[in-house]
C-alpha positions in Angstrom: 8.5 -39.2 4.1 7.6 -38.6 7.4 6.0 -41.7 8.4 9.4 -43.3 6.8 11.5 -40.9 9.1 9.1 -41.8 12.4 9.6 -45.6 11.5 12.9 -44.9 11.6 13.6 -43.3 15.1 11.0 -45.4 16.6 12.6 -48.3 15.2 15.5 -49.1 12.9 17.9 -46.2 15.5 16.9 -48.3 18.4 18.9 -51.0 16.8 21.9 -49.1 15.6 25.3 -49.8 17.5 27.6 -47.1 17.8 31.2 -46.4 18.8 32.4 -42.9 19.4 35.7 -43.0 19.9 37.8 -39.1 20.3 38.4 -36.1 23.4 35.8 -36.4 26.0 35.0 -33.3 28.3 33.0 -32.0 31.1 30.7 -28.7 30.6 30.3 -27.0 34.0 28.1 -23.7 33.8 27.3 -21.3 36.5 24.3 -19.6 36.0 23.4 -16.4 37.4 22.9 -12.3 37.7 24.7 -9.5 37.7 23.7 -6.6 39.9 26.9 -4.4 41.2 30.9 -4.7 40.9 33.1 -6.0 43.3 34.6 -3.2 46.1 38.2 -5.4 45.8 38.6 -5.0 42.8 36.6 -3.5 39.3 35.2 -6.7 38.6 31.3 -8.1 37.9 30.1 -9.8 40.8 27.5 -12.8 39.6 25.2 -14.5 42.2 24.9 -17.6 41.1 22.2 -19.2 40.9 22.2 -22.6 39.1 24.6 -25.0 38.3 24.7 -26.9 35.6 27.4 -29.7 34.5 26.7 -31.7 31.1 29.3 -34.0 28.9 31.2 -32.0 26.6 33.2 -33.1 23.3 33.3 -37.0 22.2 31.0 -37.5 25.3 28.4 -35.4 24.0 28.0 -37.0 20.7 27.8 -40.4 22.7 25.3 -38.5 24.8 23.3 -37.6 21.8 23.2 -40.8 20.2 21.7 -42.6 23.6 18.9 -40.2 23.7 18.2 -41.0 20.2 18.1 -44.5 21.3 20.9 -45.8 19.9 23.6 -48.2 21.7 26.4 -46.5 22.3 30.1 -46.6 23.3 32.6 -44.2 24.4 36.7 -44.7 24.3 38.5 -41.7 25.8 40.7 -40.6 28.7 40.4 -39.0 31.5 41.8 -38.3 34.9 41.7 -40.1 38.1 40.1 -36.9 39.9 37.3 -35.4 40.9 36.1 -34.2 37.5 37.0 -37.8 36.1 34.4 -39.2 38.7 31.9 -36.5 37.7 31.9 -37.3 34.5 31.7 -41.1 34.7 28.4 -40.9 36.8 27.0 -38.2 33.9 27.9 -40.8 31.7 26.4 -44.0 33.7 23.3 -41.4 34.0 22.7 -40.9 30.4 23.0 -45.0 29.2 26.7 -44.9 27.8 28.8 -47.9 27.7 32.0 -46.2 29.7 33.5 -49.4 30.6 36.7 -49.4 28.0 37.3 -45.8 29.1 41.3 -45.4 30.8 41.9 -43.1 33.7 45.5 -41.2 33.3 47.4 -39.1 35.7 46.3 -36.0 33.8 43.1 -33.6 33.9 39.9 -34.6 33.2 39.4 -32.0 30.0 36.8 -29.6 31.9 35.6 -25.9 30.8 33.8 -24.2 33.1 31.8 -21.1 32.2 30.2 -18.2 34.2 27.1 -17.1 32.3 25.2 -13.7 33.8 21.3 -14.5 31.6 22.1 -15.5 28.5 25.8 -13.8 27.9 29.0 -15.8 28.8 31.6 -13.5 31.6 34.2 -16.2 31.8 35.9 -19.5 31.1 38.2 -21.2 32.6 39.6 -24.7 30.9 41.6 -27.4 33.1 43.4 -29.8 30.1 46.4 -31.0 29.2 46.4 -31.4 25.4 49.8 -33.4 25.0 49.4 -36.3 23.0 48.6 -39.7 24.3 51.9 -41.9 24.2 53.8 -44.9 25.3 51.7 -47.7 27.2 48.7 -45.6 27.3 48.5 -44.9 23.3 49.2 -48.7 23.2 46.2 -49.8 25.7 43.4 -47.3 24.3 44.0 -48.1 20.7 43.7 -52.4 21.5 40.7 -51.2 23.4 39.4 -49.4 20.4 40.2 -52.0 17.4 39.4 -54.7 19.6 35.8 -54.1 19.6 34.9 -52.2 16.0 33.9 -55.6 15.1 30.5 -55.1 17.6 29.5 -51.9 16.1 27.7 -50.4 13.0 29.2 -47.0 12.7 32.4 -45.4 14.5 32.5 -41.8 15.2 36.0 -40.1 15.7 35.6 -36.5 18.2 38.1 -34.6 17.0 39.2 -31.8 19.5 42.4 -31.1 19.7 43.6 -32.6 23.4 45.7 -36.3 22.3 43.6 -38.5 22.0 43.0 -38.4 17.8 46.9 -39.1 17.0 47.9 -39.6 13.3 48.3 -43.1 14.8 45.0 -43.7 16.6 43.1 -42.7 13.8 44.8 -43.8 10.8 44.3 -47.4 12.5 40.7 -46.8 13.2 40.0 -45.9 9.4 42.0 -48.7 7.5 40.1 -51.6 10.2 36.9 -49.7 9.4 37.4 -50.1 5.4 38.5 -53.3 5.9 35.3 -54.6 8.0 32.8 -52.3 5.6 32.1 -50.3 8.5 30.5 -46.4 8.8 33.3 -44.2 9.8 32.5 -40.2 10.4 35.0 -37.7 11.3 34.5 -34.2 13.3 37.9 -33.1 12.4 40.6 -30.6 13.8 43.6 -28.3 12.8 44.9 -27.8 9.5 46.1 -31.3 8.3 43.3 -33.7 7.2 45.3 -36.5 6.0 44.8 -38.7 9.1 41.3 -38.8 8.5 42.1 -40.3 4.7 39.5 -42.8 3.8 36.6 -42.0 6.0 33.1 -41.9 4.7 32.6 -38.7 5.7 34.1 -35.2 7.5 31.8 -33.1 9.0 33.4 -29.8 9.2 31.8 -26.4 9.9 32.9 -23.5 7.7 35.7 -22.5 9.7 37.5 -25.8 10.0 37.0 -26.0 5.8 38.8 -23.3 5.7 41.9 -24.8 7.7 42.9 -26.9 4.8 42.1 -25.0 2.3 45.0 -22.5 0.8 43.0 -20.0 0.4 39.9 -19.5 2.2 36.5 -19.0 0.8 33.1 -17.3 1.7 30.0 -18.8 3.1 28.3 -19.6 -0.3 26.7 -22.4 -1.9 29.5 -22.5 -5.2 32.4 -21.7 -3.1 31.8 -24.5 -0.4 30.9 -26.9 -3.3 34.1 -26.6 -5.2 36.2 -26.6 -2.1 34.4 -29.6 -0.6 34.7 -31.9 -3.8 38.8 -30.8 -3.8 39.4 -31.4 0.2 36.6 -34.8 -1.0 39.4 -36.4 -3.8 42.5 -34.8 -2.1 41.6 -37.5 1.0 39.7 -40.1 -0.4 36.3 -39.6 1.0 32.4 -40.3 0.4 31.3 -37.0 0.7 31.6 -33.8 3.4 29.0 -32.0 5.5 29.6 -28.7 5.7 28.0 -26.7 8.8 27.6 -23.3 7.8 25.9 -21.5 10.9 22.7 -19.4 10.2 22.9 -20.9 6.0 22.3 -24.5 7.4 24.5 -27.1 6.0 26.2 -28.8 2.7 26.2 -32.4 2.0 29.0 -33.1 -0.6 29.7 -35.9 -2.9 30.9 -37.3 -5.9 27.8 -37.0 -8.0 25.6 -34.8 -5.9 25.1 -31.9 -3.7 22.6 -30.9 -1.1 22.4 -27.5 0.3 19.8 -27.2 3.3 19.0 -24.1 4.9 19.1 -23.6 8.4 15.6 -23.2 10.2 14.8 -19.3 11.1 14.9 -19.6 14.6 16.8 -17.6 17.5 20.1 -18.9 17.8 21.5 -19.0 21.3 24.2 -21.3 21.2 26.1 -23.2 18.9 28.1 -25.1 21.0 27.6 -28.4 20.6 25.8 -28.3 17.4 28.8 -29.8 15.7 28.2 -32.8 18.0 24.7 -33.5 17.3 25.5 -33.4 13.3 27.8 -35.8 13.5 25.6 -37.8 15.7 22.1 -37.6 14.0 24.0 -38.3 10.7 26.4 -41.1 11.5 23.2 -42.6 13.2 20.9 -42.1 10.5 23.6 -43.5 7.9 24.0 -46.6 10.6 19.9 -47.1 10.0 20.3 -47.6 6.3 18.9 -43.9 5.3 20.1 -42.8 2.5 23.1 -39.5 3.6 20.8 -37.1 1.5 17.8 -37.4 4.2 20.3 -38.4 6.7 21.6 -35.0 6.5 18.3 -33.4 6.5 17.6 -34.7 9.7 20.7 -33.2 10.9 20.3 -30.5 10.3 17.1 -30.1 11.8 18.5 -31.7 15.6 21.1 -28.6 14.6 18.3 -26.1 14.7 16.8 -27.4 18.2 20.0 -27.6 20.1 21.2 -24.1 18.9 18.1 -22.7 20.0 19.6 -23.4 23.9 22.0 -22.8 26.3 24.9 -24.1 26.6 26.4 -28.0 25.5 22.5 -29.4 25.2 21.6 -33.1 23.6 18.7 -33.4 21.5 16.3 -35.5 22.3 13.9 -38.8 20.3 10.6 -36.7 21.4 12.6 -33.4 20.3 13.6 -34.3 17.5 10.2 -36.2 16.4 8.7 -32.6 17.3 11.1 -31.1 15.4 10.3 -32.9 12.3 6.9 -32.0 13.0 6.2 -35.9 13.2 2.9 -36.7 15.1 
């Protein structure tokens, strides 16, 4: 097994062409230390120390997948200032194919956190989460079904902030079926049916619970049954369920997989959700089958949890990770 899994990152992910198409952001964090309050007012004053700004959202599954090795692509939106520039040379920095990304007189989605050691003070978010319409709607989704013809998997980055219309990804999905290609879902909100006919929906517990009418505890029966209803209600291959310190569920028609979550202090999991869907779409893209595609997963899970902030795992991390010499 593990000289099949170092085969494949060393080779068969190197090859694997992959789209991710959804809400891009930009992770700013301000590190630093707390030592007395403000005398204007009764406030925490933080000398920073370190900055720190990383791709959040869509772009940090693409981020993922180039580190892994993988060709990737990003489709999004952003704005025409400062952050949008910011973000574009992260992006340029870390091997992504940016160039069918559109620039709109709106924010650049950016969150911006003030962290005092290892607990979070503040966030502030610059967005604007109205849907994308009119000629732009019309220009990003020919950019998008232009080019699934060039690509093995597509990923759609659900977060909430336009860009993952009913439209945009209802379109995506029936081109996808059509060409036989991979199509994975992070999803948001309550209503799933866009997302009808992907391969797969990786969810954590929470967002399972969105669609379900009644919600359910973390346990291996209850996310089993719920999974194979939410699996048949929206014509899917299967679901991976991210359940936080129980490790995930891989759901389908004839099987189940529940794999525990590495012991491990957990940080952070932001982000995590990202490198699932990542490691797994990429891993399906190599021809694993989703049972060890998930394992692997699962494990990239455990490494970026263990850090702080929006982190991207890494080939040599995750060889390490599998314990692969």
């Amino acid at each position: 097994m593990n000289r099949e899994l170092k085969n494949f990152l060393s080779n068969s992910a190197m090859n694997c062409k992959i789209l991710v198409v959804g809400d891009a952001m930009l992770d700013k964090y301000y590190f630093g230390e707390v030592t007395r309050i403000s005398p204007e007012a009764p406030v925490p004053i933080n000398h920073v120390t370190k900055v720190k700004e990383t791709l959040g959202g869509a772009a940090n599954v693409a981020h993922n997948l180039s580190l892994l090795g993988c060709h990737t692509s990003l489709i999004t939106q952003i704005g025409k200032e400062n952050h949008g520039d910011v973000f574009l040379e992260k992006l340029n920095l870390c091997g992504v194919d940016g160039s069918k990304i559109l620039r709109a007189d709106k924010p650049t989605t950016t969150k911006i956190r003030i962290i005092s050691g290892h607990q979070q003070m503040l966030r502030l978010d610059f967005e604007d989460t109205a849907e994308i319409v009119g000629q732009d709607a019309k220009n990003f989704l020919a950019n998008v079904l232009d080019c699934l013809k060039n690509f093995d998997a597509i990923i759609i980055s659900d977060y909430g902030k336009g860009i993952c219309t009913e439209e945009v990804c209802r379109k995506i999905i029936s081109k996808c079926r059509r060409l036989k290609k991979i199509v994975t879902v992070d999803p948001k909100g309550d209503d799933w049916s866009k997302y009808r006919g992907a391969n797969f929906i990786t969810p954590n517990l929470k967002e399972l619970n969105a669609v379900l009418p009644k919600k359910i505890s973390n346990v291996d029966d209850a996310v089993e049954k719920s999974a194979r209803r939410v699996i048949d209600e929206f014509d899917l291959s299967g679901l991976v369920v991210t359940r936080s310190a129980s490790g995930l569920s891989l759901v389908e028609d004839e099987k189940v997989s529940h794999i525990r979550a590495h012991a491990q202090e957990v940080f952070d999991v932001s982000g995590a959700g990202d490198t699932v869907i990542a490691v797994f779409t990429m891993a399906l893209a190599g021809g694993l089958d989703s049972a060890l595609a998930a394992q692997i997963a699962n494990v990239a899970a455990g490494v970026v949890v263990a850090k702080v902030g929006t982190y991207a795992v890494n080939h040599e991390e995750l060889l390490a990770a599998l314990k692969i010499s």
